[in-house]
N, C-alpha and C positions, 0 to 999 in steps of 0.2 A: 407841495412842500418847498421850503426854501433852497433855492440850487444856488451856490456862490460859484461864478466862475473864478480861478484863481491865478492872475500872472506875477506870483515872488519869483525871484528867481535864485534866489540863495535860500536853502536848506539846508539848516542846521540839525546835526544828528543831537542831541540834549544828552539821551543814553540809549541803550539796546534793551527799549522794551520787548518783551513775547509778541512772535507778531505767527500765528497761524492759520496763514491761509488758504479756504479750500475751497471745493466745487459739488455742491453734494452732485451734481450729473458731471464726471468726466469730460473737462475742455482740452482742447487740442493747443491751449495754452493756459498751464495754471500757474501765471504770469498776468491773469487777464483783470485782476481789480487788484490792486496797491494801497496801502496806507501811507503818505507822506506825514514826517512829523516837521512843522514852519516853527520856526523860533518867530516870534514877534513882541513888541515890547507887554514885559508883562504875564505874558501865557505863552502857552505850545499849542499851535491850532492843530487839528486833524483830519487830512483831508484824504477822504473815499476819492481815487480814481479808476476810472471804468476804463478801459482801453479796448472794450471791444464795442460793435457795432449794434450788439442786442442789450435791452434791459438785463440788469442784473439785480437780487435782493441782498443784499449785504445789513449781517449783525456784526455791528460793533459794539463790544462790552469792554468797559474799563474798568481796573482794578486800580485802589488809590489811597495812599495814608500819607495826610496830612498836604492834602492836596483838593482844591476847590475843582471839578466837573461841571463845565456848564455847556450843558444840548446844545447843540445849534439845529440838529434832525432827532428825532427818536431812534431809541438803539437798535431799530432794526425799520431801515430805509430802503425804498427801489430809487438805483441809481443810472439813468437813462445813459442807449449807448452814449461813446466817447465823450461823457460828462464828467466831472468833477463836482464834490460835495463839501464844501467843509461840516463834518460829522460833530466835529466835540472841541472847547478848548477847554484845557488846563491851566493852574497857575496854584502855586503852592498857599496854605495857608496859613504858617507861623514858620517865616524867615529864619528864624532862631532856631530851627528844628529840623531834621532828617526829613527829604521827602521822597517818596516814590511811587510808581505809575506803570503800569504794563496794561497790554490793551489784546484782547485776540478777536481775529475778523475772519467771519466765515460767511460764504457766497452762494446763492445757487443762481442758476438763469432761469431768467423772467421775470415779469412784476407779477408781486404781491397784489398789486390792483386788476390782474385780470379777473375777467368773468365770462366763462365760457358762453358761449352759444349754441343753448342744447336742442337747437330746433334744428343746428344745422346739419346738414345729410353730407359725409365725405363720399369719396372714393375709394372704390377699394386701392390698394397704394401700390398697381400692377397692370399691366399693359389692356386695352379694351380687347377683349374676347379670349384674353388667358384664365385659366381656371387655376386655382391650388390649396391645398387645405390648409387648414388652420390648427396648428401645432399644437398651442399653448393659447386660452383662451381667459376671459377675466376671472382673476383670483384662481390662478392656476396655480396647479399643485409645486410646480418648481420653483420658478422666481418671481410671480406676478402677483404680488403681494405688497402691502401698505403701499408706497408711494407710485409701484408700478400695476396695483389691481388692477386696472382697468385698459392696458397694453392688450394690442395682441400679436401673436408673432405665425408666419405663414411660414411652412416648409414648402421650398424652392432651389430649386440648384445653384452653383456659385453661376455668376457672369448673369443671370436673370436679370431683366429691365425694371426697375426700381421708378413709378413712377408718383408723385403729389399726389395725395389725396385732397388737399382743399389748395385755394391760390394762397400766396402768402409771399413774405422777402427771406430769402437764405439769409440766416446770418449767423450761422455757425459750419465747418465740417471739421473731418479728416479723412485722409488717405492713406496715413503714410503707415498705419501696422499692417504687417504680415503676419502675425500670428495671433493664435487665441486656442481652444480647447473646452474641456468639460468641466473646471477647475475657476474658483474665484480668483485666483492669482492671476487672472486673463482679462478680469470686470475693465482694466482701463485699458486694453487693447483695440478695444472696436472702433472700428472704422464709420463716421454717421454723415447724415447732413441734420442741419436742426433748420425750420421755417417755420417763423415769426406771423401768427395770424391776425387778422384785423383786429379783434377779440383781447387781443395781447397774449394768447396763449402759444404756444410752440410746438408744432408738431415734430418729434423724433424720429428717424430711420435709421436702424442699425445693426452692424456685423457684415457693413458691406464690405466687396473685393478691394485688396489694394489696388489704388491709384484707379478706383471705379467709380468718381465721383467726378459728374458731367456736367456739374454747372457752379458758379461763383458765388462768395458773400457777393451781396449787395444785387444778387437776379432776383428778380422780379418773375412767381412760376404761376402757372397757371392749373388748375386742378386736370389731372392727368398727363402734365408735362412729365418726360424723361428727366428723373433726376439723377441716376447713379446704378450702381451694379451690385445687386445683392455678391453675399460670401458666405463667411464665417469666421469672422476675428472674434477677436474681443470673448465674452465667458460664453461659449456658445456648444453644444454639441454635435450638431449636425447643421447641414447648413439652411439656414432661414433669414426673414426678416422680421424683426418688430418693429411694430410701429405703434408709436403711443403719442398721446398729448398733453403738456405738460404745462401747470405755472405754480410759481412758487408759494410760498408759505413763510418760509423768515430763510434767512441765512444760512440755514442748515439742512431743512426739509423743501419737498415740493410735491407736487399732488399728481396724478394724471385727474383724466376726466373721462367719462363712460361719453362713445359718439356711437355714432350710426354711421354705418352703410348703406350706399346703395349699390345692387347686385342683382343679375338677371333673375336671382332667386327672389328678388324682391328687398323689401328693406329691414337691414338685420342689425336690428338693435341689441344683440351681443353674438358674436360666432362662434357656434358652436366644435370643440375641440373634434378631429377625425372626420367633421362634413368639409370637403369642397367648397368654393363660391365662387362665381366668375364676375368681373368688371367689364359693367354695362359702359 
């Protein structure tokens, strides 16, 4: 797609279009993709910026009377980390008449152009020769449904070694809540690391301990590398970890994907709620 890099350096505000933007997977900065509106002669350009490190899917939809809309990307683009887009300009269309424009932008991470790799065999996402079962299993009765069917989440004590299941580059965490519960008023509390796969897709880890996360954006892990310390932030009841894979769908949804494991029990192409597994 076409990616404009953009150096104006005056930003003119025109008016206070609606601007609401969000993260269908809670980021540890939902700050992390902006709309700029450019005054230029003529139109109002509008430019998608990414300020974090991972792909992101961004829908932008304008609303407009008497107002000409011309594409410069499709209203719902993947916007590479720290890139910039110009998405859409504006310019009115009868001078002599009232015009108006409001625009809303909603985000999720990853790109829309992944395409999983379903041949490929993880890890279990826990130290080699630890055993623990398996909590919540795909299309589990409590949360692992539509976009998280195919998560699974391991009961495990808080401070547990938390370790990749496939290689990939961190480019996402957090650390900094303390709290969470049995309650969706807790859904953005968790504590995660997010790693970006060859694939484009993202592996999630989450409801780790505060300040339990042992490695950086921008590491480079290896499949069974330590990454962090399980908890229990975030909407969680007891303490676990899930772990899922994710890429997006447009700027408001995103999908997991059904993998495998490999496990001394052999390899478990979905884990079954209440058995055990241990990483080989």
């Amino acid at each position: 797609m076409p990616i404009a890099f953009l150096g104006w350096t005056t930003v003119l505000l025109l008016m206070v279009p609606l601007l609401a933007a969000s993260g269908a997977e809670p980021s540890s900065d939902q700050n992390a993709v902006q709309v700029k509106r450019v005054s230029m002669p003529g139109y109002v350009s509008l430019v998608v910026e990414n300020r974090r490190a991972y792909d992101v899917t961004v829908t932008l939809t304008i609303h407009a009377e008497n107002a000409q809309v011309t594409r410069i990307v499709p209203e719902t683009a993947t916007c590479g980390g720290h890139l910039q887009i110009e998405a859409a300009r504006i310019s009115v269309t009868d001078p002599g008449k009232p015009w108006k424009w409001r625009y809303s932008c909603h985000w999720a991470k990853g790109s829309m152009y992944a395409r999983h790799e379903d041949g490929t065999c993880y890890n279990l996402p826990f130290t080699k020769g630890r055993t623990y079962r398996a909590s919540q299993g795909c299309n589990g009765r409590w949360t692992h449904r539509g976009p998280d069917r195919y998560a699974v989440d391991f009961a495990m004590p808080e401070g547990t070694t938390v370790c990749a299941a496939r290689e990939g580059v961190v480019v996402d965490l957090k650390e900094s809540s303390k709290t969470g519960g049995p309650d969706k008023k807790h859904k953005d509390e968790s504590n995660y690391v997010s790693i970006a796969h060859a694939d484009g897709t993202i592996g999630e880890y989450h409801h780790l301990k505060y300040d339990g996360v042992l490695v950086e954006i921008g590491d480079q892990v290896i499949a069974g590398q330590p990454i962090a310390l399980s908890g229990n932030t975030g909407y969680s009841t007891l303490p676990h970890l899930h772990f899922g894979v994710y890429s997006a769908i447009d700027g408001s949804h995103r999908q997991s994907h059904r993998i495998t494991f490999a496990a001394r029990e052999g390899t478990i192409a979905e884990p079954l709620v209440g058995k055990t597994y241990t990483a080989q």
